[in-house]
C-alpha positions as CSV (number, residue, x, y, z in Angstrom):
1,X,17.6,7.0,0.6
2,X,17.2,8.7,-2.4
3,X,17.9,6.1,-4.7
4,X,15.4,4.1,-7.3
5,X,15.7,0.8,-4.9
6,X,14.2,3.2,-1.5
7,X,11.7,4.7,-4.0
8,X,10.1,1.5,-5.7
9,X,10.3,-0.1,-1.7
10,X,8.4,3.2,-0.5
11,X,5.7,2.2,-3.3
12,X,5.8,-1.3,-3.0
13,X,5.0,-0.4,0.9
14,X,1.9,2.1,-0.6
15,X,3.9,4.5,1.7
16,X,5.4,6.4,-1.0
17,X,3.7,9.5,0.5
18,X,5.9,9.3,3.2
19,X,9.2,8.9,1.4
20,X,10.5,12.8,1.5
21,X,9.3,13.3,5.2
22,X,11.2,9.8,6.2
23,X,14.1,11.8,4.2
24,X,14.0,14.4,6.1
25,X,13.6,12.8,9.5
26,X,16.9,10.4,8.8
27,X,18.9,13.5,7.5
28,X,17.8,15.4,10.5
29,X,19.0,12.8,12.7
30,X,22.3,12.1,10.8
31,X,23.0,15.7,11.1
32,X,22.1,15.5,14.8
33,X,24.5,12.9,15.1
34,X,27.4,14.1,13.5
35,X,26.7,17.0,15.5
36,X,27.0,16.0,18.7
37,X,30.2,13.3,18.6
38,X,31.9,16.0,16.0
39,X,35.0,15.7,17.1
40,X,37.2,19.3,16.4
41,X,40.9,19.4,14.9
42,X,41.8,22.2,16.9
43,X,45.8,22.1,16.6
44,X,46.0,22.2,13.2
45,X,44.6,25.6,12.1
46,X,44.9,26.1,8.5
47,X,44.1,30.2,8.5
48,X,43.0,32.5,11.2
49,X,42.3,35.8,10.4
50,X,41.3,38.4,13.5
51,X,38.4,40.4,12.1
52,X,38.2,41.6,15.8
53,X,40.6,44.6,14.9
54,X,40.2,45.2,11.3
55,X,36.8,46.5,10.0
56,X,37.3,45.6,7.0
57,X,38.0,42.2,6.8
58,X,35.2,41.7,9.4
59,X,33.2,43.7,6.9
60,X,34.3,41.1,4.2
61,X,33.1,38.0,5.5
62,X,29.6,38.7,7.2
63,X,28.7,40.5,3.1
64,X,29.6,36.9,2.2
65,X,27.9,35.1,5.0
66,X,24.7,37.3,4.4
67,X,25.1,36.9,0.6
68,X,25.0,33.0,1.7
69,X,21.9,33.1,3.7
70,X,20.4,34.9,0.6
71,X,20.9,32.3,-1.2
72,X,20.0,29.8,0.8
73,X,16.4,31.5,2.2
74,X,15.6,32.7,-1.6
75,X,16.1,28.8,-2.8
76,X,13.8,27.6,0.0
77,X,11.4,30.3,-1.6
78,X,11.9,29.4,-5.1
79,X,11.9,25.7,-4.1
80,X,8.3,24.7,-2.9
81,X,9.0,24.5,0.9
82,X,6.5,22.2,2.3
83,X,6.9,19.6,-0.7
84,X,10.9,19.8,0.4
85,X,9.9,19.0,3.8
86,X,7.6,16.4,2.8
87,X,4.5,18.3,4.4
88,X,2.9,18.4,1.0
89,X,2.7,14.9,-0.2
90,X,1.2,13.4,3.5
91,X,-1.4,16.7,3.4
92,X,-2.4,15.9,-0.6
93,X,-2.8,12.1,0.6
94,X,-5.0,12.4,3.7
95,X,-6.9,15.3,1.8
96,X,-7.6,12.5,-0.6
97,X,-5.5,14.7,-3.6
98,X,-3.3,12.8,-6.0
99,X,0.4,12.9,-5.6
100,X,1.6,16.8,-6.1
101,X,4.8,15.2,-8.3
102,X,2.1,14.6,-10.6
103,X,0.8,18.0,-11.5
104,X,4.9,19.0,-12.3
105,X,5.7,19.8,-15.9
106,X,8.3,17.0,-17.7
107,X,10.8,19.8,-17.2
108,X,10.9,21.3,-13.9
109,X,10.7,16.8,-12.7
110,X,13.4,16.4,-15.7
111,X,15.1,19.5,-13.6
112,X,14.3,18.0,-10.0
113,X,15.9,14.6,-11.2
114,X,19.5,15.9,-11.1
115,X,19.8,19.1,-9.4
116,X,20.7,19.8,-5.9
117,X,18.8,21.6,-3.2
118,X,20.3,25.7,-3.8
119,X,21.1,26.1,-0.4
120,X,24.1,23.6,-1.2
121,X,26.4,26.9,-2.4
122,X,25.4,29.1,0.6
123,X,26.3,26.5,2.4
124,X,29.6,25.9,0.5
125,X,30.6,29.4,0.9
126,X,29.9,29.6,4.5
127,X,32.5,26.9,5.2
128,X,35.0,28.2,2.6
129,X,34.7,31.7,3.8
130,X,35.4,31.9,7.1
131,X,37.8,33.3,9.3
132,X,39.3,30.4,11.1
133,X,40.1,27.4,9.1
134,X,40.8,24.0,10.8
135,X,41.3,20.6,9.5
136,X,37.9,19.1,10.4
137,X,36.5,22.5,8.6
138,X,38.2,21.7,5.6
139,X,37.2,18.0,5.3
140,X,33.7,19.0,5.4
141,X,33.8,21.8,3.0
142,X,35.8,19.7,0.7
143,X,33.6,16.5,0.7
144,X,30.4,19.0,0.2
145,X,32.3,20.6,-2.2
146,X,33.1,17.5,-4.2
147,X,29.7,16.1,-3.8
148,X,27.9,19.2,-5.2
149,X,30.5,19.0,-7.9
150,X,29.7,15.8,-8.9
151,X,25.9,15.6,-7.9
152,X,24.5,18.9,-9.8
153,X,24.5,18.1,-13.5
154,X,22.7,21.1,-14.6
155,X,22.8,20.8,-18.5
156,X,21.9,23.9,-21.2
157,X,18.0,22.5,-21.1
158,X,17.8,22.9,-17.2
159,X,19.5,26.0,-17.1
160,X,17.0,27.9,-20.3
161,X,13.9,26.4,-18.0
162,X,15.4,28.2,-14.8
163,X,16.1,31.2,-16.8
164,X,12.5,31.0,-18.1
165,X,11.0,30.0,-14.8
166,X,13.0,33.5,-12.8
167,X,11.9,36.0,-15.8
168,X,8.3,34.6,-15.3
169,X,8.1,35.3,-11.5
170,X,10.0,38.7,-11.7
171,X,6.9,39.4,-14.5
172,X,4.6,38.5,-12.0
173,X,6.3,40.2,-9.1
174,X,6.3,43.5,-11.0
């Protein structure tokens, strides 16, 4: 759905407002989906490790599951949340505003254009660092793996304007 063809039918539809909430709403129910008929792998277990009796591997992987929700709740805050969602653009339209996209600097849209969502390697190292390690497990945190691999082409340009961007807020933060 993100490709150029959805796009340029979203706007030949003068629904082009709509486009990221229609996103949202079709990943929501794919996810749903693969949720409920997921299928588990449970006699091949690749690892299992019993943090039940030893503190400190128990210790070990919730610091790197809460290191992961960090960086998946402060990407959602450095990422505008409600232009994500798709909130935005349908407010800014029925408000009678022009498209937010619009007001974006040719950077941080050169930097949208490419880059993947941050929550992509909490994410990744929530399935990597677990426990208890099946097949299905794997499969998953190997295709996202790949994917995020292949998808997020952050160049030297993209990285100087997010360097940039991160010293500007902690300026304004302090």
């Amino acid at each position: 759905m993100a490709s150029n063809f959805v796009k340029h039918l979203f706007c030949k539809l003068h629904m082009d407002y709509m486009e990221r909430s229609i996103y949202n709403v079709a990943t929501a129910m794919s996810l749903h989906l693969l949720f409920n008929k997921w299928q588990i792998i449970s006699s091949i277990t690749l690892w299992k490790v019993n943090t039940s009796s030893d503190n400190v591997s128990w210790y070990t992987f919730t610091a790197f599951h809460v290191l992961a929700w960090s960086i998946i709740y402060s990407g959602c805050l450095m990422m505008d949340i409600s232009e994500l969602a798709g909130i935005k653009q349908v407010y800014y339209k029925f408000s009678l505003r022009s498209n937010p996209m619009l007001m974006k600097s040719k950077e941080l849209l050169r930097y949208y254009s490419h880059m993947r969502h941050p929550s992509f390697t909490g994410f990744i190292i929530i399935l990597w660092i677990y426990p208890y390690m099946t097949l299905d497990r794997l499969l998953l945190a190997l295709i996202l793996t790949v994917y995020m691999t292949l998808m997020w082409t952050i160049d030297k340009e993209d990285y100087n304007y997010h360097a940039n961007l991160v010293k500007k807020k902690q300026r304004e933060l302090f």
